[in-house]
C-alpha positions in Angstrom: 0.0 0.0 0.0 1.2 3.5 -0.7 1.8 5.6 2.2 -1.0 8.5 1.9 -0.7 12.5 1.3 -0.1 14.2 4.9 -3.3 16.2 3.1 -5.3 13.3 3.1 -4.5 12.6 6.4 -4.9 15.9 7.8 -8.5 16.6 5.9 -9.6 12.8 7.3 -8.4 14.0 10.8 -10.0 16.9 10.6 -13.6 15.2 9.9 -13.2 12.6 12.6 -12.4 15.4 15.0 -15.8 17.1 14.0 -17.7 13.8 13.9 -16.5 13.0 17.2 -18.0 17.1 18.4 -21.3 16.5 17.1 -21.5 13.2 19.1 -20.6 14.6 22.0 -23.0 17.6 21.7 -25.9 15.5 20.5 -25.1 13.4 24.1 -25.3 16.4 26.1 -28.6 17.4 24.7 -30.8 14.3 25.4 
């Protein structure tokens, strides 16, 4: 396997990060 862009890496970082926000906020507001 190739090794992937540090772009790619950053920009799939970057949406788990904000995935893992918008869990937590929908947890705190049941």
């Amino acid at each position: 396997m190739q090794p992937e862009p540090a772009v790619l890496k950053k920009r799939r970082a970057s949406t788990t990060l904000k995935w893992i926000f918008i869990f937590k906020t929908m947890l705190l507001n049941e």
